[in-house]
C-alpha positions as a printed NumPy array, in Angstrom:
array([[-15.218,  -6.541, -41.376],
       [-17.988,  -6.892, -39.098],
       [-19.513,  -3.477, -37.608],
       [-22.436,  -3.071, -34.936],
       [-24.605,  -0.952, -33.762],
       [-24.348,   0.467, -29.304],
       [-26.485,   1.889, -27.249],
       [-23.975,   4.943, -25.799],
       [-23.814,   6.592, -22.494],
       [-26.023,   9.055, -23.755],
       [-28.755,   6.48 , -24.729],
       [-28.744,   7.1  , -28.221],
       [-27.989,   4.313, -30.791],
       [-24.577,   4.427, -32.879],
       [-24.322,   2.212, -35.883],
       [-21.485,   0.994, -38.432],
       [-19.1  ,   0.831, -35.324],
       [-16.137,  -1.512, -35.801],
       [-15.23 ,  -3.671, -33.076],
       [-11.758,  -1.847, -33.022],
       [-13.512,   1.071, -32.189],
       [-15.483,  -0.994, -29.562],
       [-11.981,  -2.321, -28.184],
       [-11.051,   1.363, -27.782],
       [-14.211,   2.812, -26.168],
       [-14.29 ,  -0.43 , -24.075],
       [-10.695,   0.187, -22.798],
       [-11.537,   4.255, -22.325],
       [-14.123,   3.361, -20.233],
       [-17.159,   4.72 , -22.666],
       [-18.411,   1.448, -22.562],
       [-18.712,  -1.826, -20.387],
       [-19.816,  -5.278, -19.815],
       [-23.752,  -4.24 , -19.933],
       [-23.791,  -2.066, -22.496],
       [-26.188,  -2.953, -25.07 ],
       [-25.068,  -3.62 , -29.188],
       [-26.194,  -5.841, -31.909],
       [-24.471,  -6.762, -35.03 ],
       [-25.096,  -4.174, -37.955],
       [-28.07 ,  -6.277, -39.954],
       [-28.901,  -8.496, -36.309],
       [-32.252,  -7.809, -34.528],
       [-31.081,  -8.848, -31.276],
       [-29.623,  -6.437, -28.682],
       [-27.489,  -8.   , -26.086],
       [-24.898,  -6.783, -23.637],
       [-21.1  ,  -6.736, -24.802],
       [-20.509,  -9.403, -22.473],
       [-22.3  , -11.635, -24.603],
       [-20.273, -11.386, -27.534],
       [-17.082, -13.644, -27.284],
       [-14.823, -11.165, -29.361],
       [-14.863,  -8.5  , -26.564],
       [-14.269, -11.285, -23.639],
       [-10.819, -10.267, -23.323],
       [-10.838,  -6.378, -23.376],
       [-13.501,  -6.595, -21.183],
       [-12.078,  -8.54 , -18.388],
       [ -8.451,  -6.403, -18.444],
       [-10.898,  -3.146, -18.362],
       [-12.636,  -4.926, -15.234],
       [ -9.265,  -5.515, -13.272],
       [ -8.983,  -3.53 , -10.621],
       [ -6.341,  -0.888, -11.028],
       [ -3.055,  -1.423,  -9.141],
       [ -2.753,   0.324,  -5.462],
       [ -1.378,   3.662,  -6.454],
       [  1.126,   4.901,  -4.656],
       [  2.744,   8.459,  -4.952],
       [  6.434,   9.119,  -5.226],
       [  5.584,  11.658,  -1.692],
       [  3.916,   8.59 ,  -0.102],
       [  6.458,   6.133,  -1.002],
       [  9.359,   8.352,   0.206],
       [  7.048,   9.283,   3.607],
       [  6.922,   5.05 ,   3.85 ],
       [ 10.638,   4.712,   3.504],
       [ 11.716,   7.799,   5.539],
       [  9.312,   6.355,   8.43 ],
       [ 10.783,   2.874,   8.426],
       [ 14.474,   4.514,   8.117],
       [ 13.496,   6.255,  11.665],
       [ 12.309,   3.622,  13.384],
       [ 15.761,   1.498,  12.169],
       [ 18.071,   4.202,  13.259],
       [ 16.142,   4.859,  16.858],
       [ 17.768,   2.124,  18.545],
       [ 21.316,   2.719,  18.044],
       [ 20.949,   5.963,  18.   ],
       [ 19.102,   5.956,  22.001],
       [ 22.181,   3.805,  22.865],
       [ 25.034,   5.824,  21.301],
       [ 23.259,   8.787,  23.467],
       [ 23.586,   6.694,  26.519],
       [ 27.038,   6.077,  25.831],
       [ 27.609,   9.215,  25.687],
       [ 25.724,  10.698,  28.726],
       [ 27.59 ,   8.085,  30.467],
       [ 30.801,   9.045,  29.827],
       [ 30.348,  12.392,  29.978],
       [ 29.741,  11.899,  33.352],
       [ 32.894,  10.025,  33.872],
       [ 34.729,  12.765,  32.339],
       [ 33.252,  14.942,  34.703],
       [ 34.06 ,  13.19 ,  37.844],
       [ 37.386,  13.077,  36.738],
       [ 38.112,  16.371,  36.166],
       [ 36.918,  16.939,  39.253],
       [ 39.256,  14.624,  40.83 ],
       [ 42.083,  15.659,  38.529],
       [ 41.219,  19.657,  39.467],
       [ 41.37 ,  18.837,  43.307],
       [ 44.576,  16.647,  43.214],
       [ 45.795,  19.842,  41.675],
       [ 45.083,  22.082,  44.599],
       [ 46.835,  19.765,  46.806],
       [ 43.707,  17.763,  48.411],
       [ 44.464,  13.97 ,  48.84 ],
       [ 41.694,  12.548,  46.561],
       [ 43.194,   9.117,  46.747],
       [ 44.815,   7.25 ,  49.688],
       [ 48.529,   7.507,  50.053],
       [ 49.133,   3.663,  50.739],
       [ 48.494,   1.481,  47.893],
       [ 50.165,  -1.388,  48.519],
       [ 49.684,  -2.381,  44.408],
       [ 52.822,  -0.388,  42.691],
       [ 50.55 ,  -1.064,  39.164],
       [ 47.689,   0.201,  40.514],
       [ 49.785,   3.091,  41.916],
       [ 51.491,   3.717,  39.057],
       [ 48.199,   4.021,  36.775],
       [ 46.404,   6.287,  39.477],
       [ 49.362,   8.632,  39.271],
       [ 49.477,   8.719,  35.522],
       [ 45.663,   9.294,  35.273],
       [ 46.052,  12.304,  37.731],
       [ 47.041,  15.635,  38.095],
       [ 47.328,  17.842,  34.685],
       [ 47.774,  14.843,  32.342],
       [ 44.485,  13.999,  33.849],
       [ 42.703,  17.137,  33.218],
       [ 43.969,  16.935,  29.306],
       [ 42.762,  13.504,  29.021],
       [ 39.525,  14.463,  30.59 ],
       [ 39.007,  17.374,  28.218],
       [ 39.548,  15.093,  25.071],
       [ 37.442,  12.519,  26.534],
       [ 34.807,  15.439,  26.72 ],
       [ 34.95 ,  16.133,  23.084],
       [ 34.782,  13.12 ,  22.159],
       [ 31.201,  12.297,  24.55 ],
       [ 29.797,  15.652,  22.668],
       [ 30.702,  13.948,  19.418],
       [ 28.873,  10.929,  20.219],
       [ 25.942,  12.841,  21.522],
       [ 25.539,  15.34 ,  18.493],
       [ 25.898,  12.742,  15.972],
       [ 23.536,  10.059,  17.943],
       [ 20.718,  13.162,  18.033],
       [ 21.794,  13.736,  14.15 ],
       [ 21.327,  10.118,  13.272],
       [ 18.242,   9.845,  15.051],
       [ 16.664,  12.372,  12.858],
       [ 18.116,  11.046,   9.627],
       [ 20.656,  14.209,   9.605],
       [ 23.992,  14.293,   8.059],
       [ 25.419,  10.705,   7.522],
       [ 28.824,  11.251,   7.524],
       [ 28.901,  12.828,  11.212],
       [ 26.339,  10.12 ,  12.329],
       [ 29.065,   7.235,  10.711],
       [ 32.016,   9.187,  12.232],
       [ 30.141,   9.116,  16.304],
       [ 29.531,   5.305,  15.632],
       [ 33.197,   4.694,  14.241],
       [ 34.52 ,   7.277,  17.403],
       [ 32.548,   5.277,  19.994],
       [ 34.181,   1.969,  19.395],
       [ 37.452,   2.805,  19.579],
       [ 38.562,   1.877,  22.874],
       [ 41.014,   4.075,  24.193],
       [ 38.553,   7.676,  23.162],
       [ 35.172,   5.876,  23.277],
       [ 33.264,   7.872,  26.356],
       [ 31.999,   4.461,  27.534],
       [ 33.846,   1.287,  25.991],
       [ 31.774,  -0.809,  28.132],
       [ 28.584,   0.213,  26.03 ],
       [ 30.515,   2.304,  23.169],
       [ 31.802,  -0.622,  21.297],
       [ 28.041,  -2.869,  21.226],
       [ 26.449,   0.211,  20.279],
       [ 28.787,   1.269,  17.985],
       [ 28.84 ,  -1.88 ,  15.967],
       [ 24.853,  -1.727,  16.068],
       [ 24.688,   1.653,  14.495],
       [ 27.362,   0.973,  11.63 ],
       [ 25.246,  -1.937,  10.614],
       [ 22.062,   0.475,  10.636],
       [ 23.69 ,   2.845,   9.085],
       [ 24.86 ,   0.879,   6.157],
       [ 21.511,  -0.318,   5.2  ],
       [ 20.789,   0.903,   1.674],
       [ 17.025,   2.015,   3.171],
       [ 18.961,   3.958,   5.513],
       [ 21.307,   5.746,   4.029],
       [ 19.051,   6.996,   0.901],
       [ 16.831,   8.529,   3.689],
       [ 19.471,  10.83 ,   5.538],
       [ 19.306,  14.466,   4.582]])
């Protein structure tokens, strides 16, 4: 087996070296492309890049090491995207919300008055079904509906801030589920768009491993 003599870090020469041990000292960085050897009985000292043998150990131990990435980094990356996904649905569910909340509140309003005996709407509608409905919606069946349709508009609002901050899934999936439904969604005009944007958010496998 051939050996060689190399010039180490430390200047001083090294003899009956094996070219394992060169592989080894190549790959642990002790030695590189210009440092200087010669074959045990040769004369001639040249850099380890000139010997063919070593070619290959010393271009892998050249490559430039892989990006590293920490596990804290790569979950910072991931949680960062997750927030930006979520924002959007999450902005509209609160507008939703706000929205009906204020509905609910006029009503109740309405609903409180019509209680107390002032005429909130007029006395001659000449549509019986529109009649009919206006009756129905006030009064005290008004003021329970309003108070559920309340609820409900918190609901939507507390999970909408929760999912915007990557907080407890389950309440975020149960606002998006609560603000479709038609006849309890605070706003069905935007409830139902937003609603269906969220669930797809939230179902997002980059999503989901993100919330708290």
């Amino acid at each position: 087996m051939a050996t060689y003599t190399i010039i180490g870090g430390d200047q001083k020469p090294y003899s009956s070296v094996t070219a394992d041990d060169l592989r080894k000292w190549i790959t642990d960085g002790r030695l590189n492309a210009q440092s200087l050897a010669k074959e045990e009985n040769g004369t001639e000292w040249r850099p380890l890049s000139a010997f063919p043998e070593f070619a290959d150990v010393l271009a892998a131990s050249s490559a430039p090491p892989p990006p590293f990435s920490s596990p804290v980094a790569a979950a910072s990356g991931g949680r960062d995207a997750a927030l930006q996904l979520v924002k959007g649905p999450a902005i509209g569910l609160k507008v939703t919300a706000i929205l009906g909340l204020v509905l609910v509140a006029a009503g109740l309003v309405m609903n409180i008055m019509t209680l107390g005996g002032f005429q909130v709407f007029p006395q001659q509608i000449n549509d019986p079904q529109m009649q009919k409905l206006l009756s129905s919606l006030s009064g005290g069946l008004g003021i329970v509906q309003g108070i559920i349709g309340g609820v409900v508009g918190v609901i939507v609002l507390i999970g909408a801030a929760k999912m915007q901050k990557l907080q407890s899934y389950q309440f975020a999936l149960t606002a998006s589920i609560v603000a479709m439904v038609p006849c309890i969604s605070p706003c069905c005009v935007f409830g139902l768009p937003f609603g269906i944007w969220a669930l797809v958010v939230l179902n997002k496998p980059e999503v989901k491993s993100q919330f708290n």
